[in-house]
N, C-alpha and C positions, 0 to 999 in steps of 0.2 A: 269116633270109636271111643267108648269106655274106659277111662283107663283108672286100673285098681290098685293097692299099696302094692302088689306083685310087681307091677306096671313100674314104679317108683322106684324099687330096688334093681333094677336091670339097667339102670342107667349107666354107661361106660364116657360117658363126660367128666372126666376132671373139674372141669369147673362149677358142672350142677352140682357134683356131690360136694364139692368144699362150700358151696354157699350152703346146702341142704342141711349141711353137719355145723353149719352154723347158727341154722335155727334151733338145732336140737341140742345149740351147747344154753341155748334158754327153754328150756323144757320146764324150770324150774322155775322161771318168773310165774310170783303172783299175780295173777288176774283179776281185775277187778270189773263186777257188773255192775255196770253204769246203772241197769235197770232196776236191778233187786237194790241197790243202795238208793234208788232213788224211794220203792217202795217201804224201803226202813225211813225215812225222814220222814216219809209223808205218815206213817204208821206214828212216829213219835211226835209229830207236830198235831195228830189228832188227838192224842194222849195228853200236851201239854195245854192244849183250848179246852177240853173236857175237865183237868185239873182246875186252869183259870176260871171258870164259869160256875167253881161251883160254890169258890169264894164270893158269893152275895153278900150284900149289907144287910144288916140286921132287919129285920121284918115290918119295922117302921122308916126303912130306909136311912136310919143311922149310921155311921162309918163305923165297921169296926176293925178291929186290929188284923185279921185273918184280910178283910177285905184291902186295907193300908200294907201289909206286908205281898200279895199278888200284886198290887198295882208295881209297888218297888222292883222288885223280881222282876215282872213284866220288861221296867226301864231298862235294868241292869243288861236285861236280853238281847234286849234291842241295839243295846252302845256295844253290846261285845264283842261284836264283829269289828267296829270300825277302830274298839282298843287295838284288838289285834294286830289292824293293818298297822296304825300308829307306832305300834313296839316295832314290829317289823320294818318300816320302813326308818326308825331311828336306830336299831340296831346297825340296818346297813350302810345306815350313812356314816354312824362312826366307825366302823368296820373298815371303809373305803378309804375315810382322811387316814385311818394308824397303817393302813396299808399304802398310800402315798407317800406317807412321810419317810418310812420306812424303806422305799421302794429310791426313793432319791437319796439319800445316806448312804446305804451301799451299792447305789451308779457311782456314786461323787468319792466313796473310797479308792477306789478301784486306781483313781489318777493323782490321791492327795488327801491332808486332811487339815483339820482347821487348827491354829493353834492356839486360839482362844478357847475353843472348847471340842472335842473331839468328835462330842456328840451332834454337829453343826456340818450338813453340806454346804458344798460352795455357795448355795443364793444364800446361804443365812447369814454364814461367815463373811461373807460382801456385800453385805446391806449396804453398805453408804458407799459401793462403787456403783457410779451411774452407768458405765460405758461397759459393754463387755469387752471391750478391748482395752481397758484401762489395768493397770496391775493393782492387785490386791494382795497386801503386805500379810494379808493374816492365813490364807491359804497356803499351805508348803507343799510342793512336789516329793514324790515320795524321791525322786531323785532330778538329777540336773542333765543325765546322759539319757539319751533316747532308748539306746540297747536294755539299760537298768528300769525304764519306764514300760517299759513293752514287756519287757518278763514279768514283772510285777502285777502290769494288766493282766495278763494271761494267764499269773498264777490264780488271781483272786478269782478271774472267771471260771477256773479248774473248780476250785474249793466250794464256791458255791453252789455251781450243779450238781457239784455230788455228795455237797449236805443234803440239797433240794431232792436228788434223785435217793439217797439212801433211805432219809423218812419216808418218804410216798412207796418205797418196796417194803421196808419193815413195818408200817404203820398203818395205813389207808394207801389200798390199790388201788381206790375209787377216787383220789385226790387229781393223781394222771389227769392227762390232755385235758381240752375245755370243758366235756358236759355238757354242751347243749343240746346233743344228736341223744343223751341218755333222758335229761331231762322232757326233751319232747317224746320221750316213749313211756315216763311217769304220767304225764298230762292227758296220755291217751289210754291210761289204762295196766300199767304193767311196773309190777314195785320191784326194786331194785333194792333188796333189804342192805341197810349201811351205807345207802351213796349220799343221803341225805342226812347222814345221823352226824355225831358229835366230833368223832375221831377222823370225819374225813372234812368237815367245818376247819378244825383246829389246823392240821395238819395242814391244808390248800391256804388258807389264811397265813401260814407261819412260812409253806416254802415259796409259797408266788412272789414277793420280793426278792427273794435270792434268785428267783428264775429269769427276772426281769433283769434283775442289776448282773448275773451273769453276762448278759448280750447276747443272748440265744436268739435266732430272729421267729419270736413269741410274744404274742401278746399275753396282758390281763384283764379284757373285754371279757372275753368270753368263760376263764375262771371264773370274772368276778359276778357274771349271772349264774353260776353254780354253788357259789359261796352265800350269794342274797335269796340261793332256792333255800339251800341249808341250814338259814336263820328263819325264813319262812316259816320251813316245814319244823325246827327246834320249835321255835315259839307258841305256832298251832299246837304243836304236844302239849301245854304244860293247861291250855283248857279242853277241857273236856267235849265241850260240843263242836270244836275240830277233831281232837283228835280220832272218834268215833264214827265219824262220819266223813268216806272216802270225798263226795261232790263235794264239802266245803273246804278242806285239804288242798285239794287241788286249786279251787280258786284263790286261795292264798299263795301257793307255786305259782300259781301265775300270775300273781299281783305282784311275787318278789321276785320274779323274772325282767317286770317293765321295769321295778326298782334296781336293779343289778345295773341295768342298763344305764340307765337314767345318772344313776354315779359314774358311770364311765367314762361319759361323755357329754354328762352338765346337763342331759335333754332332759327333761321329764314327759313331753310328749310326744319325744321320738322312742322315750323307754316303753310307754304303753303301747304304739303303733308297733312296736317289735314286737311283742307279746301275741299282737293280732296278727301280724304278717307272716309271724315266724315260730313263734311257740304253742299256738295253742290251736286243732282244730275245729273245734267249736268253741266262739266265745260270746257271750252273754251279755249286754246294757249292764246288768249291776256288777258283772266281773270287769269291767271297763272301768267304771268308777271305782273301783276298790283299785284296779292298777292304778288309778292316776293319783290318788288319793295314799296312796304308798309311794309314789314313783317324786309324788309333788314332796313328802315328806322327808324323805332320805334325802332328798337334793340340800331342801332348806336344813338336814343338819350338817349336811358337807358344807354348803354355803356356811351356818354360825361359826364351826370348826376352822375353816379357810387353813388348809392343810399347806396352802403354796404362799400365805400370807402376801395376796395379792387381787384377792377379791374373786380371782375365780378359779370355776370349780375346776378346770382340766387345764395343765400346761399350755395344750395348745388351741386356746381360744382368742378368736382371734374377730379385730374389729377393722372393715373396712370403707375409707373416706371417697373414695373413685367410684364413680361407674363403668359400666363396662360399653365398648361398640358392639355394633354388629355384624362389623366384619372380620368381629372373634368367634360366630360363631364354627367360623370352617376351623377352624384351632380346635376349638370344643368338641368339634365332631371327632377330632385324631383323638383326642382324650378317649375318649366313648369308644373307641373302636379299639383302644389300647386295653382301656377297662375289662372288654369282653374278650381279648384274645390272652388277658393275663387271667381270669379269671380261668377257661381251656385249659391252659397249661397248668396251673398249678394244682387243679381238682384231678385232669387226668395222672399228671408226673405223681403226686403227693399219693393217690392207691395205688400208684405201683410200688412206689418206698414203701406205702406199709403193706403191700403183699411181702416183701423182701423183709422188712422187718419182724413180719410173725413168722416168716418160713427159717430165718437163722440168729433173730436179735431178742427175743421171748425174753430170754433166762438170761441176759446182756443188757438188763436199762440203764444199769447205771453206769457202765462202763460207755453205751451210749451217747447219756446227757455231757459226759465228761468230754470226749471226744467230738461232739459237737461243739460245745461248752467252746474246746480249745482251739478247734478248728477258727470259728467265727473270733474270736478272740484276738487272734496270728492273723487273719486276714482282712477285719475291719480296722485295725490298729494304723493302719496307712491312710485308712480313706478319714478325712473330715467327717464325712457325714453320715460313715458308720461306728466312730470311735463313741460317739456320744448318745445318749438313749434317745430310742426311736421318738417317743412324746418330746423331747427336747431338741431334737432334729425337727420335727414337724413347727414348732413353735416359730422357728427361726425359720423356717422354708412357706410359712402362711405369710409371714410378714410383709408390709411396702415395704418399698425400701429406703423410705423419708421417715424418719424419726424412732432411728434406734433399728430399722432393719437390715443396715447393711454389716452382718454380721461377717466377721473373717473375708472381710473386703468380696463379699458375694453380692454386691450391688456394681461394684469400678467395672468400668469398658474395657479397661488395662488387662484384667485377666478374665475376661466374659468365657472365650472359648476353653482355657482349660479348667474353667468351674462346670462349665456344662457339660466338657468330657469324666469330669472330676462324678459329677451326678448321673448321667448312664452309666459310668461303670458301678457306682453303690447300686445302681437301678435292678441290674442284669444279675450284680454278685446277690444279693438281696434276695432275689427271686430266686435265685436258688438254694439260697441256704431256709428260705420258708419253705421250699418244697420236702428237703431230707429234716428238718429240724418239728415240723410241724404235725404232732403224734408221737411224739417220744414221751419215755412215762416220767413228764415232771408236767404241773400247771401249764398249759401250753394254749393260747387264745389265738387267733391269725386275724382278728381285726385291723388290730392297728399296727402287726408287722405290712400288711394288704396297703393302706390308708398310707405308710411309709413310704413303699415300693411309688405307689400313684406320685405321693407328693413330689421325688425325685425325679421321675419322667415329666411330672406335669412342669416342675422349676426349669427343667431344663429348655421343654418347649419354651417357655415364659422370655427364656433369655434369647433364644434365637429370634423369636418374634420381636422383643426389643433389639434385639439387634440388626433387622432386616428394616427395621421403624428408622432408626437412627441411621441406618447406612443409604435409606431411600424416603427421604420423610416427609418427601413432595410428589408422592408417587400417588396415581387415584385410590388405592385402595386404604391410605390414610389420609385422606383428604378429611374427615369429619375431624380429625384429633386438634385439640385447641396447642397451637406449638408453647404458651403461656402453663400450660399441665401437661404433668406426664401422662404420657396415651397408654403406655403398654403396662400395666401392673404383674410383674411375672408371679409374686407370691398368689395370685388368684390361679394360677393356673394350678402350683402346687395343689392350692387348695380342692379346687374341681377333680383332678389325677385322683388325689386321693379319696373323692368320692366315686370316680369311676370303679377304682380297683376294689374298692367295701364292697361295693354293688354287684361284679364281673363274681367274686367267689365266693359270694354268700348270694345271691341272687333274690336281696330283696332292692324294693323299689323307691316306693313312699316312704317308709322308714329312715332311709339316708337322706330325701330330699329334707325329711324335717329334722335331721339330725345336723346337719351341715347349715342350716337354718338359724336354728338353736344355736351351735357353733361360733356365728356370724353375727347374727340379728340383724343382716342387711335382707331386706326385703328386695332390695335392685338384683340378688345373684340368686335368687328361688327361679328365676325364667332358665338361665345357663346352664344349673342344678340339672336342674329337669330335662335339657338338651342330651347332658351328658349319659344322666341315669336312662332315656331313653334308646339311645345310641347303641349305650352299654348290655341293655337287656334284647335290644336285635340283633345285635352280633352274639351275645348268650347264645335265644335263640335260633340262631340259625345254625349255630355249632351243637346244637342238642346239650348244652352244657347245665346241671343239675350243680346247685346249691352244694358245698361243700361237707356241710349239715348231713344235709339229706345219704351223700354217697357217704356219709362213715354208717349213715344207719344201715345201709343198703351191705357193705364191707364186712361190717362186726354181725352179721343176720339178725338185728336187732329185731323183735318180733311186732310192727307194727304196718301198717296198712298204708300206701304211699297214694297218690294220685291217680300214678301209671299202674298201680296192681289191681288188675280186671280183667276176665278172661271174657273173650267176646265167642257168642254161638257154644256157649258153654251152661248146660245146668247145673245146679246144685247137687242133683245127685252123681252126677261124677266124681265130686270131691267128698260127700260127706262120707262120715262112717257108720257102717253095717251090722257091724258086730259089736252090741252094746250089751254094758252091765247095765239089768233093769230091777227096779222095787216092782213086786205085785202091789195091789191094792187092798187083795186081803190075801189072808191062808199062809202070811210070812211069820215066823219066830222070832225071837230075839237075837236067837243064836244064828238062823239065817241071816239076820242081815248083819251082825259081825262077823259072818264069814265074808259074805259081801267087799265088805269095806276093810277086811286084811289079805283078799286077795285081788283087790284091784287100788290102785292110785287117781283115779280118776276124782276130779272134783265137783263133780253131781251126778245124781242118775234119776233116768226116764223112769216117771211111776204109768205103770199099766193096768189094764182092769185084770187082765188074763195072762197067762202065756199064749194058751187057744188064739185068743181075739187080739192081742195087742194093742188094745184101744184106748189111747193115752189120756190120762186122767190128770197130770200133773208134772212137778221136777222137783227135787228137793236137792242141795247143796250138801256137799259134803261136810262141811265144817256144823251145819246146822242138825246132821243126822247124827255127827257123833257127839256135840257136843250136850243132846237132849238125852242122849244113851246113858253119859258119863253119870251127868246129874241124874239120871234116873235111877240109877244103881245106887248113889248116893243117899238119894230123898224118897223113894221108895219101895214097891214089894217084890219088883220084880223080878222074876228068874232070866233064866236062857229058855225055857216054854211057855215065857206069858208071848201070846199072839199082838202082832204088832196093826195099829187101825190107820192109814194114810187116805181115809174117806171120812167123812165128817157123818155121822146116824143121826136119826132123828131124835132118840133120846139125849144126846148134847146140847137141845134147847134148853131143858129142864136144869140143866146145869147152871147154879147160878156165876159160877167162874165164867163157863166155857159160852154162856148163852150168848155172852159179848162178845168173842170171838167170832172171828171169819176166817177162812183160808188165806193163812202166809201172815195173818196179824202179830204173830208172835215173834217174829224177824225183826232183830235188834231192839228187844225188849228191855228193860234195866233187870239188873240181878234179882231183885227181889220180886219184882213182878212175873220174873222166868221162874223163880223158885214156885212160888206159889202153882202158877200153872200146870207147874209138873207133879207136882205133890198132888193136884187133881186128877191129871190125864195119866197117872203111871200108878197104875193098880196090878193082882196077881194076876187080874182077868184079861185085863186088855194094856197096851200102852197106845194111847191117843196121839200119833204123831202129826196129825192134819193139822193143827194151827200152823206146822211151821212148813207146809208144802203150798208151793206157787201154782197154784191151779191154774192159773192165766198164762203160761210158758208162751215165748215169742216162737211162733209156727212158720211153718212155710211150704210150699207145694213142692215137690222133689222135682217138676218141673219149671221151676222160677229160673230165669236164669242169676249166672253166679257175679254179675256185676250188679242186680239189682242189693244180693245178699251182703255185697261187700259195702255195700252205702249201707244197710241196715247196720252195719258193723262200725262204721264211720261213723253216724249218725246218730244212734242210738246207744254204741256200746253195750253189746250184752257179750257174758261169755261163754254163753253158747247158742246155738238156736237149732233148736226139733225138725225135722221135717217128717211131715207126716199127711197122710192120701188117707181123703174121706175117713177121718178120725184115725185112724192106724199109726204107728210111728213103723216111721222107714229109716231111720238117723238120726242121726244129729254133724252139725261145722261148728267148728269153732275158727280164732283168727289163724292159727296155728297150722292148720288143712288148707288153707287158702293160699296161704305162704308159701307150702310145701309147694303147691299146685304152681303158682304165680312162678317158682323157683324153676321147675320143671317148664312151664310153656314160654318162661322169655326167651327170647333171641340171642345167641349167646353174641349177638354186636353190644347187648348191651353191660355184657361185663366188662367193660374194658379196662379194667385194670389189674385182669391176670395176662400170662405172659407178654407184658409190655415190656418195651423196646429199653425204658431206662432199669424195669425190675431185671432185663437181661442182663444189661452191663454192671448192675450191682452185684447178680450173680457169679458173672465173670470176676469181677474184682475181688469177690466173696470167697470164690476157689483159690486164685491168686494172692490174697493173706495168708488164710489156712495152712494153704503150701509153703509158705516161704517161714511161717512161722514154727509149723514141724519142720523143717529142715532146720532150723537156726536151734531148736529146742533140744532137734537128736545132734547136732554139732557141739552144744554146749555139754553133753552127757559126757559126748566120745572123750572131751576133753578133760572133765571132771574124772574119767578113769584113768586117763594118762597120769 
């Protein structure tokens, strides 16, 4: 059956309409056409070969100056793209080292400070202590009592997040959580004015250290690919043949995307494999190279900068001298199967907190970060291996345990079992505080809180395994192990965990095997990798569990086209719209089409021969309709009754402006050459608008079905498409109707994270404040009168 926007508004689902009213809270994203941008480049790339061509050498084939000046031009054009990437990727690299360094100075306050120099965390101020368990004379505790250390932690983590949360509400809302789920809706088409600009760069760069050194369980992975978009898309601005041109823009987001990465976590060609896996729907041979080609350069300035003055790029990189057995792989397998049920939990728990968050904590964030802030603060302050930042846990939990890794006696048999108790409980506490903490509006990334979580599951496995080795080490199932070498390496385990749990809640695959890779540089643990990551995405799958990414886009109605949005035995014309604002093709005024275009907001409209016939001739943009109006009123005769032409006559030949013209050629013209044009086409008699109409509009039969139309949409990127029967228009879709549609026919199984189970008991607890805190507020009154 048919169903109409009448159809739409009848819905008595709670949860259609809040996802519905969340597409329409972006009504106002810019759209961009993939297609028409693509015809402005190719229109200006014909403009710039007919310029170079016409610089000939002098008539005896001599050089001359005109000819020597295009040739240079030519060069300059050609290198500018790969300046580009070059800035960009040096940008981000120094960007990453003043944000590590910064990032470890106020972890290492938090517990003490140097009295050589203030300015100096613990690894700097104890350079020449070998042993971490060695005392260092020049580090001072901020006290000598525990009670007085613990308040102190707790205070500095308070102060932090709600410097960190007060800028991002007063300054850049856009600075908030990681960006990735926004950025992948830029790369598809859809601008986010200011999430990319200057004051939300500054801002994410300035509070993501204090977010970190807080002890929030957050990462700055996934910031720091919002922060290298940021510098991207800064830099592209400041030339001209980015900035104008939406296709090349984006290839540069996406180049500072694998760069973002790439610093994160030392990869450079796990950063571009992100970019492919995870960022970018369609990606291109030369947009590969440009990622890697940025992703390779950012590393090498982190690498000359050496931010940790130790040769590498990320704390926790880690080298290993053992190989592994094979009858680690049934170990591996529990990794893998832990991977994918933490990954479950914390995508489904994590939308219900933030249904519960935007239902009563909106206008509360900063009182939130605080509160979290203090929470984690008070209750990692007990555990070892939550008091210390997650990259610096990780470092020490990757490690052998022969040469420097047996940190805080986490190697001795003496106390094996209450270290392993000691790491499920960070494991368990962990996980849940990246469930309630992860979406709060400060810089908020879940990589490497994820990568954390795994690492302590994985150490602890590690140790029981050594402990089942040494308590039976003549049993067949270690029979391979040489008793001369240590058989069971527990820091590998760490290490795997923590590639499970990246993989279980972001749900990519390749990406972490070569990031973990990268990581390492043992080629012996890319086969375990790969056990794990496999493991890990069948238990995904079989739990239906989506990429964390993916459900905030899906959460916030971000306007963009997923996999699963296709309606099957469904046409196009059920979804399109019927009722359009249309240009005739003649017999319009000028005045008619300003009336037009101030009483609808639509951003293009169907040109027709007729009203009679409706027989589509064309589509013209709105920004291109008003913008040739403006200037025509400007630069020529025209009134409100010069009659407006959007067909091209045969006297236009004679024209020697317009003879070179074609339909749609004058789409992203340069200023002066648009001047000119219109000074021709804008007379008393007629106004010539056919240069800048798309005669070629992407069509479609009203019975195509609407999964082929939604790949046309994926695929192509237009932002809109006609449909029309034997020349007629019958509509038009955009991605926006598709949305709505897809919003209305899913399953409601698959919202699952309205009225869930932990959004109840938040709610409970939610009344349960409220109440207790108006009772204490009108007890304090009653008092204040007495």
């Amino acid at each position: 059956m048919t169903r109409t926007g009448a159809q739409y508004g009848r819905l008595h689902n709670r949860d259609y309409e809040e996802e519905i009213e969340q597409i329409r809270r972006y009504e106002d994203f810019t759209t961009i056409d993939w297609i028409q941008d693509s015809i402005v480049e190719r229109s200006r790339r014909i403009r710039n070969a007919r310029a170079a061509r016409a610089a000939y050498r002098g008539p005896r084939g001599e050089i001359t100056p005109a000819w020597v000046w295009a040739q240079f031009w030519r060069f300059l054009r050609a290198g500018e793209p790969w300046l580009v990437i070059s800035l960009v990727g040096i940008f981000i690299g120094m960007n990453a080292a003043i944000i590590s360094i910064i990032t470890e100075w106020l972890s290492d306050i938090k517990m003490g400070y140097c009295m050589d120099g203030w300015w100096l965390n613990s690894q700097f101020c104890c350079w020449e202590v070998e042993s971490d368990d060695e005392f260092c004379p020049s580090w001072h505790l901020w006290s000598t009592a525990t009670v007085a250390r613990w308040l102190i932690y707790v205070m500095f983590a308070a102060i932090f997040s709600f410097v960190a949360a007060h800028l991002v509400r007063s300054m850049a809302k856009y600075a908030a959580g990681s960006g990735i789920s926004e950025i992948k809706c830029i790369l598809t088409g859809f601008v986010m004015q200011g999430f990319l600009g200057y004051a939300t760069f500054f801002i994410k760069s300035l509070t993501l250290p204090l977010v970190i050194a807080s002890g929030l369980s957050v990462g700055k992975e996934g910031p720091s690919v919002h922060v290298a978009c940021c510098i991207g898309s800064i830099v592209a601005s400041w030339f001209q043949r980015f900035s104008r041109s939406q296709g090349k823009m984006r290839e540069i987001i996406t180049a500072a995307s694998a760069a973002g990465v790439a610093v994160a976590f030392g990869s450079p060609i796990g950063g571009v494999l992100f970019s492919i896996e995870e960022m970018s729907q369609m990606f291109r041979i030369k947009t590969m190279w440009r990622s890697f080609v940025c992703a390779l350069v950012a590393t090498f300035t982190l690498s000359v900068m050496n931010p940790f003055r130790t040769g590498k790029l990320v704390l926790f990189q880690v080298t290993y001298s053992r190989d592994w057995h094979f009858f680690e792989i049934i170990f591996f397998i529990i990794l893998g199967i832990f991977g994918g049920l933490y990954g479950a939990f914390v995508v489904k728990f994590n939308m219900q907190v933030a249904a519960f968050r935007r239902k009563h904590l909106a206008t509360h964030g900063v009182a939130e970060a605080v509160i979290l802030a203090t929470l984690t603060a008070t209750i990692g302050y007990f555990n070892r291996f939550m008091r210390i930042d997650m990259t610096e846990m990780m470092s020490i939990l990757f490690r052998e345990c022969e040469g420097g890794g047996d940190h805080n006696n986490l190697c001795q048999m003496a106390v094996q079992w209450p270290m392993a108790n000691s790491l499920l409980l960070a494991t368990f506490i962990r996980m849940g505080l990246v469930v309630i903490s992860y979406g709060a509006k400060v810089p908020a990334g879940i990589f490497v809180p994820s990568m954390a979580v795994g690492a302590t599951f994985g150490r602890m496995v590690g140790i029981m395994v050594k402990a089942m080795y040494r308590a039976y080490p003549h049993s067949g199932i270690f029979a391979v192990c040489d008793p001369n070498v240590p058989c069971i390496t527990p820091g590998t385990y760490a290490f795997l965990g923590a590639a499970a749990a990246l993989s279980g809640v972001m749900r990519i695959t390749v990406t972490v095997v070569v990031i973990m890779f990268e990581l390492t540089g043992a080629l012996t643990y890319i086969l375990p990798t790969m056990i794990v990551i496999l493991v890990t995405k069948a238990v995904g799958d079989f739990l239906g569990t989506r990429g964390i990414a993916d459900e905030a886009i899906r959460f916030n109605g971000y306007p963009i086209l997923e996999n699963e949005d296709h309606g099957f035995n469904v046409s196009v014309s059920e979804v399109m719209k019927k009722d359009l604002d249309v240009l005739f093709a003649s017999g319009m005024l000028v005045s008619d089409v300003e009336g037009l275009l101030s009483s609808s907001n639509v951003k293009g409209f169907p040109i027709v021969d007729s009203e009679s016939s409706q027989t589509l001739v064309g589509y013209m943009g709105r920004t291109e309709l008003r913008y040739v109006l403006d200037k025509a009123q400007n630069v020529g005769d025209i009134t409100p009754s010069t009659p407006c032409a959007f067909l091209r006559e045969a006297s236009d030949q004679e024209d020697f402006v317009l003879s070179d013209m074609t339909s749609g050629s004058a789409l992203g013209v340069e200023e002066d050459l648009a001047t000119e044009l219109i000074e021709t086409s804008a007379t008393v008699d007629v106004l010539k608008l056919w240069p800048w109409v798309n005669q070629t509009p992407l069509t479609v039969s009203p019975r195509l079905p609407l999964e082929i139309v939604t790949q046309l949409f994926k695929r192509m990127g237009p932002r809109v498409i006609l449909v029309e029967e034997h020349g007629s228009l019958k509509g038009l879709v955009t991605v926006k109707d598709v949305l709505r549609f897809n919003a209305v026919e899913r399953p409601t199984g698959d919202l699952h994270w309205d009225a869930g189970e932990l959004e109840a008991v938040l709610d409970v607890m939610w009344t349960w404040a409220v109440g207790v805190g108006d009772t204490c507020v009108e007890w304090y009154r009653r008092l204040i009168r007495r």
